[in-house]
Wavefront OBJ file of the C-alpha trace (Angstrom):
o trace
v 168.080 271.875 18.281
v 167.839 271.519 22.067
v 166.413 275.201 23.158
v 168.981 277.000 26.649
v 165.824 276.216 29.008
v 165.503 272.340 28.206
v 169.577 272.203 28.717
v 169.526 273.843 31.900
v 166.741 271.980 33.262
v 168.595 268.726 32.417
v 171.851 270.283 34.108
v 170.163 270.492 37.305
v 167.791 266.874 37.474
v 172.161 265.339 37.109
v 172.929 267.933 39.494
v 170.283 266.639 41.878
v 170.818 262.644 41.495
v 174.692 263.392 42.201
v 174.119 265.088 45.240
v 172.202 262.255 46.200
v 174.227 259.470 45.228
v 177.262 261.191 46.638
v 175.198 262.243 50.247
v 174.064 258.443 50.412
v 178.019 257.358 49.853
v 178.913 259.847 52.740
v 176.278 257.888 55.009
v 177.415 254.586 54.173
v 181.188 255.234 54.550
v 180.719 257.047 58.202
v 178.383 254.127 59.343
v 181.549 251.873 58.129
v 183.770 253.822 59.872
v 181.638 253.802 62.985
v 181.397 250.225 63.203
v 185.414 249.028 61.669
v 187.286 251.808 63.583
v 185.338 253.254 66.514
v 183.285 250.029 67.577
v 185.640 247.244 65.363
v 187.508 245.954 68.456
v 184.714 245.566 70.892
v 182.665 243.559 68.255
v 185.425 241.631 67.508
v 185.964 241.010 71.047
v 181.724 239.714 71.679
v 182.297 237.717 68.342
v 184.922 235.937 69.447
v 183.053 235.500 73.248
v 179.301 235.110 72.559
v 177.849 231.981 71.814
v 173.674 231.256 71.219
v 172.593 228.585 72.907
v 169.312 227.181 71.958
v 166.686 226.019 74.147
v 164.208 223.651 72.596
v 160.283 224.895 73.183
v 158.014 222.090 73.270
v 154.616 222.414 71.321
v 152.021 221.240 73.247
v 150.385 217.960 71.754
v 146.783 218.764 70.147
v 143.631 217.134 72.398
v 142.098 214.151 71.888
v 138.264 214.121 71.936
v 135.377 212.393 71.617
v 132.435 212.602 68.986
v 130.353 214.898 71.265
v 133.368 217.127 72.081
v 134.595 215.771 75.310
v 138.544 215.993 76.117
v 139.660 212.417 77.041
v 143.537 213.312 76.253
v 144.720 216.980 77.244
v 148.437 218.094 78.378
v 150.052 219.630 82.031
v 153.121 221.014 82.696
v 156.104 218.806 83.273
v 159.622 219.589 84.297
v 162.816 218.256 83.013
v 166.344 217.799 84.168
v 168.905 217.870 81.939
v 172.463 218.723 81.482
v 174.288 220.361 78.557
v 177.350 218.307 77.992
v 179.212 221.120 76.084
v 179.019 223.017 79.520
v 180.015 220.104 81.323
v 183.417 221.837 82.342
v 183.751 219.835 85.455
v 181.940 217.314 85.111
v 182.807 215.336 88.192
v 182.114 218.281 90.848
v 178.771 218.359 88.822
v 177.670 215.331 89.340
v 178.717 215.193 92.677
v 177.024 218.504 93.663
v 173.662 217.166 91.772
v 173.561 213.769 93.440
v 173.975 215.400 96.841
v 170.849 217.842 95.920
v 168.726 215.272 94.799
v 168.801 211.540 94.666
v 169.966 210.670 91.418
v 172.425 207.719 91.767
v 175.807 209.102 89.906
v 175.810 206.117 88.191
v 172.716 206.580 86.548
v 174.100 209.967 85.355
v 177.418 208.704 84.363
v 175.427 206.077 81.806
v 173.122 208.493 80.423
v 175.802 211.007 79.521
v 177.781 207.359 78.021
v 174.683 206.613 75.970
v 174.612 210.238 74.085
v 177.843 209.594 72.969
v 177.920 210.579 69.360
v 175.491 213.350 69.444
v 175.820 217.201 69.385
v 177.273 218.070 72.508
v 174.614 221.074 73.033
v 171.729 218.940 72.654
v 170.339 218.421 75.939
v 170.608 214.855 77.808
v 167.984 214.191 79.681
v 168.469 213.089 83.646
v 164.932 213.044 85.443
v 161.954 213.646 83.466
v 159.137 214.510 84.869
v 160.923 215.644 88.047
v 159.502 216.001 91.162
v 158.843 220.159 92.074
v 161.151 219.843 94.800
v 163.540 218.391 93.005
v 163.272 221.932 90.497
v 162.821 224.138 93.519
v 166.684 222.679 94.699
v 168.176 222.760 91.698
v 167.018 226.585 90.581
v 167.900 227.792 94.318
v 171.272 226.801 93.742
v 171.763 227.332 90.127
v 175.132 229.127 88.772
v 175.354 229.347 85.300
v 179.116 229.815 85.976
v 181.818 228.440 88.605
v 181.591 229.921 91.971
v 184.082 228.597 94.306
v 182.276 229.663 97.394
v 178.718 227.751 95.688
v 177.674 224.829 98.337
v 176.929 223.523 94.585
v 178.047 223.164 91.228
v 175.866 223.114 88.417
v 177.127 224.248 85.479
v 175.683 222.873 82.430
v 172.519 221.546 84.653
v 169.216 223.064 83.224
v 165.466 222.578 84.112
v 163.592 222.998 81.338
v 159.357 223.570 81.715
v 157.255 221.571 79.095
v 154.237 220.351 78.237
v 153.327 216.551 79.206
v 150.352 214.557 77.802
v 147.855 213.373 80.385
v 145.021 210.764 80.423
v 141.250 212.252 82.232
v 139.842 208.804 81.935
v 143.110 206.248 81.436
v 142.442 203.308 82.326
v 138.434 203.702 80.087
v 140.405 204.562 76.781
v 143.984 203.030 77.181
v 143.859 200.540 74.249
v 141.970 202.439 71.745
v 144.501 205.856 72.507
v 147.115 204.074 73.096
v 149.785 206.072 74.583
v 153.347 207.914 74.332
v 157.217 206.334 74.495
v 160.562 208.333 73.739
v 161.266 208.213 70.176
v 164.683 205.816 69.863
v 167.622 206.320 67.866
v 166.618 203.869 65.351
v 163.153 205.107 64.783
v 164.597 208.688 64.651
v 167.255 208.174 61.581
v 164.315 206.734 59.947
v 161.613 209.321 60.396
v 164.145 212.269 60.163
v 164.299 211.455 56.381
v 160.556 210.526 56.095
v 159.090 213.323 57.624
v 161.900 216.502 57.903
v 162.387 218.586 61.172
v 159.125 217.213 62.577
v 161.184 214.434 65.062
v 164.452 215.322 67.373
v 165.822 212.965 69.839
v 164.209 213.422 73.377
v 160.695 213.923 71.574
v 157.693 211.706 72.687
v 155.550 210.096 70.267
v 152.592 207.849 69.724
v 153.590 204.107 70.356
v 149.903 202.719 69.898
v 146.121 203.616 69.329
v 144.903 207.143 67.906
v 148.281 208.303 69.195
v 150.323 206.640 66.958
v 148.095 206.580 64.124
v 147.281 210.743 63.803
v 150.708 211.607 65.570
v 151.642 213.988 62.911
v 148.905 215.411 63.162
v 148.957 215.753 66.813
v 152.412 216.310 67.646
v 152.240 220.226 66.575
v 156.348 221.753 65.995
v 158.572 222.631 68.555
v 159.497 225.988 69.011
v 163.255 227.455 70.008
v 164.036 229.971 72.499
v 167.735 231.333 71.538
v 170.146 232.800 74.477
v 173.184 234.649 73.983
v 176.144 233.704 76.370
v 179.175 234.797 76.779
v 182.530 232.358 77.079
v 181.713 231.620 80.747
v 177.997 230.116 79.663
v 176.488 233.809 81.556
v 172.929 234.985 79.302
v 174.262 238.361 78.054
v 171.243 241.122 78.446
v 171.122 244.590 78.076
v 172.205 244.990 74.458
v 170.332 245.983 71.717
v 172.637 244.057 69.022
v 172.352 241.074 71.503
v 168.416 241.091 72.315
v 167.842 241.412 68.100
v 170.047 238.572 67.602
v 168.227 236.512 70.110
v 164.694 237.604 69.066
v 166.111 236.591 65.375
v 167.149 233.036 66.311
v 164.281 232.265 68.195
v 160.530 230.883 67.287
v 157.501 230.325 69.107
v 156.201 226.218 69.201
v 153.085 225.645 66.851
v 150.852 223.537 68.614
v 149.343 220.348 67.812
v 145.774 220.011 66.222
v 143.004 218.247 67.885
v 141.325 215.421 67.092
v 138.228 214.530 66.757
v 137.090 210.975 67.660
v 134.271 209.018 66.488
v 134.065 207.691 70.107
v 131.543 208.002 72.429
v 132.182 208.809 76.173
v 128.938 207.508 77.913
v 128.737 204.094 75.379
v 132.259 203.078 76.377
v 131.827 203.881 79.875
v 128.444 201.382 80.033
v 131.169 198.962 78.345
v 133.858 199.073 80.634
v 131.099 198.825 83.607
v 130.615 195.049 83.150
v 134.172 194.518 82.917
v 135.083 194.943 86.426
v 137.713 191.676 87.154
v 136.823 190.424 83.518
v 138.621 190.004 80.483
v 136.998 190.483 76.840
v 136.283 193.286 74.247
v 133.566 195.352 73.103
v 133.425 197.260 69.410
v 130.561 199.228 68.763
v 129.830 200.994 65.180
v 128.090 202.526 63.501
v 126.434 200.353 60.707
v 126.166 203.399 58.361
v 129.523 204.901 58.364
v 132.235 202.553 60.567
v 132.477 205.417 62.852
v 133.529 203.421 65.957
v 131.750 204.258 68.673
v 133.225 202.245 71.274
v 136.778 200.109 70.769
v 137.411 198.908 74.710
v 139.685 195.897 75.939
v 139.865 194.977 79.657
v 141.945 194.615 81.774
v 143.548 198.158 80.464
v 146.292 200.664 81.710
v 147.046 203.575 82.586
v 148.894 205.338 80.094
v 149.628 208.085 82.591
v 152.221 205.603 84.758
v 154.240 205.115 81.620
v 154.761 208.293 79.152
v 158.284 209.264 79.687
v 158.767 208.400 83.419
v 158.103 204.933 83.846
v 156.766 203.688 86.904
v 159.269 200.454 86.960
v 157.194 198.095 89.038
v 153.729 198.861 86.919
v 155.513 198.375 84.078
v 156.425 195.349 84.868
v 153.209 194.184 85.992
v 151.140 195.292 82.841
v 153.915 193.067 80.458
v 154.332 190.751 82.819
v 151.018 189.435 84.519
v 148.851 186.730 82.598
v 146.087 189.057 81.912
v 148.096 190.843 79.627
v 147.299 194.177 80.033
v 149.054 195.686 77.212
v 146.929 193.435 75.316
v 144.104 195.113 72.641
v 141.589 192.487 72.707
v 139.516 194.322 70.234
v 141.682 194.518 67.299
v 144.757 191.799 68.168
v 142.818 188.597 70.162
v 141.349 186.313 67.521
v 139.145 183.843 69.229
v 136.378 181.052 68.366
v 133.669 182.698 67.236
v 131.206 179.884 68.150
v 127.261 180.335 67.266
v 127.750 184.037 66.110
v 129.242 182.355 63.326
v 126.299 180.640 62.439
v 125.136 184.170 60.567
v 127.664 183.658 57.695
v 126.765 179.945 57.811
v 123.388 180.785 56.939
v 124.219 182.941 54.279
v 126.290 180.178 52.784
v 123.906 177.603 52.809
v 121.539 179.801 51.484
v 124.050 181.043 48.992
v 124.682 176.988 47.529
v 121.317 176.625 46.539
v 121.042 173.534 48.055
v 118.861 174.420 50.677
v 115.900 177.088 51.115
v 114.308 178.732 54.078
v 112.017 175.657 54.129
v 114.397 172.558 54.209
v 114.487 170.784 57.430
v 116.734 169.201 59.039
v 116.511 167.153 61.952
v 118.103 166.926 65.568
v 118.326 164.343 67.585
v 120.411 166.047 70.650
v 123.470 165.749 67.751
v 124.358 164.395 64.564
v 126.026 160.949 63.989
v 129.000 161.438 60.786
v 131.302 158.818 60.172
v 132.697 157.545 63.688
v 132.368 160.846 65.524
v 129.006 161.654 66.860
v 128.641 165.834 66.942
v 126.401 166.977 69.706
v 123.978 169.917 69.577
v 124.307 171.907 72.637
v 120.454 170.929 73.298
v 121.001 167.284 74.433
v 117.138 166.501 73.825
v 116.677 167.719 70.075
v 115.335 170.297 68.662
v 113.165 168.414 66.259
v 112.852 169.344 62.892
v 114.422 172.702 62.544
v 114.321 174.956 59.617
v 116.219 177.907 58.890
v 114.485 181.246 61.085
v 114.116 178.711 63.755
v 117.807 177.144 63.054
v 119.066 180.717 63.919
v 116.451 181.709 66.951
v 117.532 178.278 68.628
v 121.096 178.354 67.587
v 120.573 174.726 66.763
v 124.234 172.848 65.978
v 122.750 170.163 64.122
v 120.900 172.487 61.786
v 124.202 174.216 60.857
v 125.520 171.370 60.811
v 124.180 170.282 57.715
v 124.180 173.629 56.437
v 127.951 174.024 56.487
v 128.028 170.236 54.724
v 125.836 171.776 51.787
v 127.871 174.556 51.534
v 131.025 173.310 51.691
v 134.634 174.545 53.302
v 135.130 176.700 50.168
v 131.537 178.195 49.919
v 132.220 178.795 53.782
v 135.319 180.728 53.126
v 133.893 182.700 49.820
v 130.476 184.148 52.251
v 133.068 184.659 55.146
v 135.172 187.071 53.273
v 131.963 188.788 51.441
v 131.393 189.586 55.691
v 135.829 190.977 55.596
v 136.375 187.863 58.068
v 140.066 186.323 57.923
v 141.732 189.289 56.768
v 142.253 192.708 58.357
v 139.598 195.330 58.392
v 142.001 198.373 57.521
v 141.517 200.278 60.848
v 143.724 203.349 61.290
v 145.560 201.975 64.681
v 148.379 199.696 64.391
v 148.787 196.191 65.189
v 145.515 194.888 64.110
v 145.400 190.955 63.589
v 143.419 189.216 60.471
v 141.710 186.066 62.377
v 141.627 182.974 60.561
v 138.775 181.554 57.783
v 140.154 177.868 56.647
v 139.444 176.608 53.474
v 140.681 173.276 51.486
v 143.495 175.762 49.711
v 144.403 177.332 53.271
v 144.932 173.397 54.713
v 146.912 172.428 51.628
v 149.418 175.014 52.346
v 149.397 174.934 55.909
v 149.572 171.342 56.650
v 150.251 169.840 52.975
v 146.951 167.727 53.753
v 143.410 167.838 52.107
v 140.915 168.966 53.924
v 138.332 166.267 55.654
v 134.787 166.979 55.943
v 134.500 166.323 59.457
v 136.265 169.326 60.166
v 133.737 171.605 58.300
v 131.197 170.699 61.009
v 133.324 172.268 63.045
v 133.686 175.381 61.292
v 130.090 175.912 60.298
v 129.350 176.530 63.588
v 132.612 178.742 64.474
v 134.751 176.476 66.273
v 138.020 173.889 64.605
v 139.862 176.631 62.632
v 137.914 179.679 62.612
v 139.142 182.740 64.417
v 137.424 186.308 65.053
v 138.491 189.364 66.451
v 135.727 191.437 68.088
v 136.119 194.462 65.709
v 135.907 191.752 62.570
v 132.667 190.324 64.575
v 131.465 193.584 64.413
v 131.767 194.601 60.691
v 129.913 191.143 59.970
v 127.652 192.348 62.406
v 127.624 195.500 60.826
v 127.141 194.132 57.592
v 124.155 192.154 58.287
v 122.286 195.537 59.579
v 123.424 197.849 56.799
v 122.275 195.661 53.622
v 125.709 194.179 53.214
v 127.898 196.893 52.413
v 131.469 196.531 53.690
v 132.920 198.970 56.091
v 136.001 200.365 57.195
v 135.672 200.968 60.403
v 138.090 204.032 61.870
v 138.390 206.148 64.774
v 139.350 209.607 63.202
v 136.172 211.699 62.754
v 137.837 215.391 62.127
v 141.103 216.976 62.736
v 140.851 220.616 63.826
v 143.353 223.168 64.617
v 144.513 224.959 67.367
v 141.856 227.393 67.062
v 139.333 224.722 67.051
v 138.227 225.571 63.113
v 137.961 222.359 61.104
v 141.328 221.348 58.867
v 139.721 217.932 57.587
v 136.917 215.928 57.812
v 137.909 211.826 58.054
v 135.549 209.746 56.147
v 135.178 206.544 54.725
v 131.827 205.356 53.530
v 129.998 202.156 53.329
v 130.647 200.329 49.893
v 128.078 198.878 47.072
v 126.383 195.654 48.483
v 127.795 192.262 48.007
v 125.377 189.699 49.889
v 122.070 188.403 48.382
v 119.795 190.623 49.788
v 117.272 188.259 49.418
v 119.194 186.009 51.832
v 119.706 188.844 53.926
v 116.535 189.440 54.860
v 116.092 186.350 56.030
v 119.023 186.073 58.048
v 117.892 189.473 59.621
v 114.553 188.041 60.560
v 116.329 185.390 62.477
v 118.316 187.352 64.870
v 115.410 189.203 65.652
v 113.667 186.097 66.321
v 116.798 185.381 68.883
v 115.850 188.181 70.750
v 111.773 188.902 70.074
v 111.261 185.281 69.178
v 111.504 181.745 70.859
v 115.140 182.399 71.004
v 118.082 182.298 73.258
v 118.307 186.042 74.213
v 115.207 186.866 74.477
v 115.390 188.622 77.977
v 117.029 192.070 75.534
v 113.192 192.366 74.329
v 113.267 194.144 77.658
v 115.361 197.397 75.941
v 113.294 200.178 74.732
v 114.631 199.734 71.542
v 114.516 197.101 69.413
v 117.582 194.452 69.343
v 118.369 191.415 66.969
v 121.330 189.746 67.961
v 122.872 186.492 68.117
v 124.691 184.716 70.718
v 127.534 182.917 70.871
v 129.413 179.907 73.026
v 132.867 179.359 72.094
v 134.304 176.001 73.397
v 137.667 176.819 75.181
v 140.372 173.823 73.541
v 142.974 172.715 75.103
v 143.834 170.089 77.697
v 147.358 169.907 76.936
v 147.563 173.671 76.103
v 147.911 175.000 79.918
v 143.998 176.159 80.006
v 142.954 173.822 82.790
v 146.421 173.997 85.465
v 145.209 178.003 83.976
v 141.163 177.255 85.792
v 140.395 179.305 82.781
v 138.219 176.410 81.458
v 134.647 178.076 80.918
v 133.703 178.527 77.581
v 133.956 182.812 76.314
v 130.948 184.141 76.070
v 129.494 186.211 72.453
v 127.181 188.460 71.178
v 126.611 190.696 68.430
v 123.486 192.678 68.001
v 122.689 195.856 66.140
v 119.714 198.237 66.815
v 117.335 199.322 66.165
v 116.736 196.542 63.799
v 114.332 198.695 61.590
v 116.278 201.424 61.526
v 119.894 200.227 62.625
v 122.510 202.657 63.830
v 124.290 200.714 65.566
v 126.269 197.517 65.687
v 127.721 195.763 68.754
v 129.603 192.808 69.262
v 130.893 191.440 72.837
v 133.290 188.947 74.033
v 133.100 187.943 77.793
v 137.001 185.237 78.309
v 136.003 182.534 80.358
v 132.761 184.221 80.622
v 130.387 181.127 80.174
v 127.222 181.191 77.993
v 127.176 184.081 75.462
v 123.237 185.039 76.516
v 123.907 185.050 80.417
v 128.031 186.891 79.794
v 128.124 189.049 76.977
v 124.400 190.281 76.400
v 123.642 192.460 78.701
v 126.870 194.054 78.161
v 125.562 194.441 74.462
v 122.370 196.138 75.495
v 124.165 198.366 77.967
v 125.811 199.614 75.480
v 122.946 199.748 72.712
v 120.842 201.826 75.533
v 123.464 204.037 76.392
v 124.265 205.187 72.990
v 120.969 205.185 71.781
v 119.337 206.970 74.621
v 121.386 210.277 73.706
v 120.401 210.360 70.277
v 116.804 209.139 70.490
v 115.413 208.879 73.873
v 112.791 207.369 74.879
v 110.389 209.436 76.008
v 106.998 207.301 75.287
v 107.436 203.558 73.447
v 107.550 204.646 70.200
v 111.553 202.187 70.519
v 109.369 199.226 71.455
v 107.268 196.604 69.001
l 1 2 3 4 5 6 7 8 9 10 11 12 13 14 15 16 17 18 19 20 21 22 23 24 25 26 27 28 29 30 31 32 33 34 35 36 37 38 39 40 41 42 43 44 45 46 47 48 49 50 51 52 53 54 55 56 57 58 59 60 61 62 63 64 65 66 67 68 69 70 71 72 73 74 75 76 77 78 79 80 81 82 83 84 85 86 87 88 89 90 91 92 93 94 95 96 97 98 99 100 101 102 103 104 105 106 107 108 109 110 111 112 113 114 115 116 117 118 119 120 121 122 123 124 125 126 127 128 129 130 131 132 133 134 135 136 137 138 139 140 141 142 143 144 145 146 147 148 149 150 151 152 153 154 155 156 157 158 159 160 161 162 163 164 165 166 167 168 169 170 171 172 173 174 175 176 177 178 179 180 181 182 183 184 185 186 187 188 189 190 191 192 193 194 195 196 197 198 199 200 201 202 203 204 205 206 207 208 209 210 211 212 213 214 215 216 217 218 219 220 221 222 223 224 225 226 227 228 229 230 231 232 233 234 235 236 237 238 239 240 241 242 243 244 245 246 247 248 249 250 251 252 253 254 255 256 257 258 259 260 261 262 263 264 265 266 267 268 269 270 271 272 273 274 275 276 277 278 279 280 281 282 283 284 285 286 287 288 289 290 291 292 293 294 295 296 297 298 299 300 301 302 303 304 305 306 307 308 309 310 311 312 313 314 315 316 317 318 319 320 321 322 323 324 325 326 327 328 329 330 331 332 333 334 335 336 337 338 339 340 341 342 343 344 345 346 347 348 349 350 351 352 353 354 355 356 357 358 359 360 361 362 363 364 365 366 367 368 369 370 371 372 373 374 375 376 377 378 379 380 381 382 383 384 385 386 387 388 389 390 391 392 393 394 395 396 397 398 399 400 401 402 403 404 405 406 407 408 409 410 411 412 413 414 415 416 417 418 419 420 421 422 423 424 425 426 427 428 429 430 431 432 433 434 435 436 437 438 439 440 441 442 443 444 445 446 447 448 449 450 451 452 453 454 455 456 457 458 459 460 461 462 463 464 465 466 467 468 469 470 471 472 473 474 475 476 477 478 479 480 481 482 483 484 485 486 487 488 489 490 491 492 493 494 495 496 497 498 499 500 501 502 503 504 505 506 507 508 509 510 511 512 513 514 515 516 517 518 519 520 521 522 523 524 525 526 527 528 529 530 531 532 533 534 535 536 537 538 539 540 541 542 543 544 545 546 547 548 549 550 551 552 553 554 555 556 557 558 559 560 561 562 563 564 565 566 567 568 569 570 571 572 573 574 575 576 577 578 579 580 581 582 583 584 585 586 587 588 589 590 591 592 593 594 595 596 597 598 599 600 601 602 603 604 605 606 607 608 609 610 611 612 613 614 615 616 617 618 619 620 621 622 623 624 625 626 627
């Protein structure tokens, strides 16, 4: 039995929840009647009036920087002029007004607003990027979002729009290995607008080459949108409190890009580039420990500034066009002759057959008679007998001659890729070439004929088939100081966000050894003979710190090729080095075109660059470098 007071206490906890419930109905229905009866028409009437248009926000593209923290890639402002073709409700007094403001041909108009047929008509076509301020000042002094038939000008549905615009601080120092920025194009877009979702729209810039285009996700950052409500005429509505919380709803702030961290380094590829003054050729420098590049540099470069979104016309043409090719990457896409450098993976093969030991002799006679073809050594007089540490100090052709004979094509080949030579390294940045390593298979299939051993003469000491490209010369290079591990070399060294904390580190470590260390060593002692020895670079003993290196002379081929009408006849100068060669951290290797002898061309540019580098992180401060 329920007892009166428990009853009555129930009656009035319902009586309380009614009165709720029924106060919270009375709220609801008055707020509906406020906004269907008393305000109903005059939303009806802004519904059917107010558009939102939606102004893209460019994020601003993350920095580029080197291993030390120095900006080499950084943004400005940039202004745009566009026009809406949705607004476009005359168009010909529009374009006639804007062509007498500024000189934009009509034409030129007329054919950008034909090629964005197909798209959404509020998406913004783009008529002068990177417009002059002048050109902004006009256009915003005489701006009317809506007709005026008094205006001097009509611009509806012209818009300037402020952005941010990548720029260079040192373009022409870094163009190849950054690479630089081109206007995404339709094709490209379909195809990254399903790989990658709402990171790419059309008008966006992105990375067509180097570090750009390899961490462009990463640097690119997300656009932001800036929503404006209009009313039928195209006039930004203000002043409402429904309106300003719909824009503030449909709009979003850009997310900028994150920086990246380089493994280059500022003062090593500046003593690079200062050799290369009127000079074509490469220079890679590594680290031996890690593959951090240090410095990736191919001359004659650009400026990447003169072509990201407004393209100076004539300097286009003159980078694509002129013989130099200055759109060119030596350092990852030229494969040349390595000449004598070669020699280092002919030793190791030799070595490698068993056929020969650090002792055998050989002897030269100023060149080396085989069948009917009589092979010179580049020292007309002889060298004597040469064994193997002086083979290497003296570069001696004959020596490697018979060297490359004991080891055969196919034992060349087999050491050659132990070094990663005739096939691609793996670097991060597009358009890398593999070089070429022959062997009897390779000939079979290329020419259907067997190979002859004449031609491995040639090849053992890096000219017939063989090709290089400096950043290959400078893993084998790189090989030869770290033990033999194989590298991947790459440019990426951390990616950090906006606020500058650390999102990743980018690594990639040295692998398990896979050359003879025994042979090694050897080898090692006789490119520091080439430089501390009787050998032919001997004037880097100078450097405070201590060099091995070997030089190289590559032959330029090619009568009927074009070379000589060219006068580009002189032989291209090598030389790879690493340092310091008891303690190596790092690895160089240098071509000089049409540079001449590899000790006089591409040497000094080796130990400019070993000095540079190595004077930040261990200077010299008594000769503690030196022997």
């Amino acid at each position: 039995m329920y007892r009166e007071e428990d009853v009555s206490s129930l009656q009035n906890k319902i009586s309380i929840v009614l009165i709720v419930v029924s106060a919270f109905i009375l709220i609801v229905l008055v707020r509906l009647f406020y906004l269907q009866v008393m305000k109903g028409k005059e939303y009806q009437t802004l519904s059917e009036q107010i558009s939102v248009r939606e102004e893209e926000l460019r994020a601003r593209r993350g920095l580029i920087l080197d291993r030390n923290g120095k900006v080499l890639a950084d943004n400005r402002p940039y202004f745009e002029i566009d026009i809406i073709p949705q607004d476009l409700r005359n168009r010909v007094e529009t374009i006639e007004s804007l062509t007498r403001l500024i000189p934009l041909p009509a034409e030129e108009i007329e054919q950008k607003l034909e090629n964005a047929r197909g798209e959404p008509p509020f998406l913004p076509v783009v008529l002068v990027p990177d417009a002059p301020y002048e050109w902004v000042a006009k256009i915003r002094e005489y701006q009317r979002p809506e007709y005026d038939a008094e205006a001097t000008y009509y611009l509806e549905g012209v818009e300037v729009r402020a952005s941010p615009l990548r720029v260079y601080l040192y373009p022409e120092l870094f163009s190849h290995v950054l690479g630089y920025l081109k206007e995404i194009d339709k094709k490209t877009l379909e195809a990254f607008r399903e790989k990658y979702p709402d990171r790419y729209s059309r008008g966006d810039l992105m990375g067509a080459s180097g570090v750009e285009g390899a961490y462009d996700l990463d640097l690119r950052g997300e656009d932001g949108m800036k929503a404006r409500v209009v009313d039928a005429r195209g006039t930004e509505i203000r002043g409402s409190a429904e309106i300003d919380l719909l824009r503030e709803q449909a709009s979003f702030a850009p997310v900028d890009g994150n920086h990246l961290v380089t493994t280059l380094d500022y003062d090593a590829q500046t003593a690079a580039a200062s050799f290369f003054e009127g000079k074509r050729g490469a220079v890679v420098a590594l680290d031996p420990n890690t593959g951090e590049l240090l410095v990736l540099f191919s001359s004659p470069g650009y400026n990447g500034n003169r072509i990201t979104k407004k393209i100076d016309k004539p300097y286009w043409q003159k980078i694509n066009l002129d013989p130099d090719k200055y759109l060119y990457n030596r350092a990852i896409q030229a494969a040349y002759p390595p000449g004598s450098i070669y020699k280092i993976v002919t030793a190791m093969a030799g070595l490698a057959s068993g056929k020969v030991t650090p002792q055998t002799t050989f002897g030269c006679g100023g060149g080396l008679q085989f069948g009917n073809r009589f092979f010179k050594c580049w020292n007309k007089g002889g060298h004597g007998a040469v064994s193997l540490l002086r083979g290497i100090a003296q570069s001696c052709d004959v020596y490697f001659y018979n060297m490359g004979l004991k080891a055969g094509v196919d034992g060349l080949s087999q050491q050659a890729r132990l070094f990663g030579l005739g096939q691609k390294t793996g670097i991060e940045i597009a358009f890398e070439q593999p070089g070429l390593i022959p062997s009897s298979e390779w000939k079979m299939r290329r020419y259907n004929q067997p190979w002859i051993d004449s031609e491995t003469l040639s090849i053992a000491i890096g000219q017939g088939y063989d090709l290089l490209t400096p950043l290959q010369a400078s893993v084998m290079v790189g090989m030869l100081a770290n033990g033999g591990r194989p590298l991947k070399p790459h440019l990426g060294k951390a990616v950090l966000n906006p606020a500058r904390e650390r999102v990743r580190e980018i690594r990639a470590e040295p692998g398990s050894p896979v050359l003879p260390p025994e042979n090694l060593k050897l080898v090692q002692q006789g490119v520091i003979d080439v430089v501390h020895g009787a050998g032919t670079a001997t004037r880097l003993a100078a450097s405070p710190y201590k060099i091995a290196g070997k030089t190289g002379t590559a032959q330029v081929i090619g009568h009927d090729t074009g070379i000589v009408a060219s006068g580009r006849t002189l032989p291209h100068g090598w030389f790879v080095a690493y340092a310091p060669y008891d303690d190596p951290k790092i690895a160089v290797a240098v071509i000089v075109e049409n540079g001449g002898s590899g000790s006089g061309a591409a040497a000094p540019v080796a130990q400019g660059v070993i000095d540079a580098y190595l004077g930040k992180i261990m200077p010299v401060t008594d000769d503690r470098g030196k022997e």
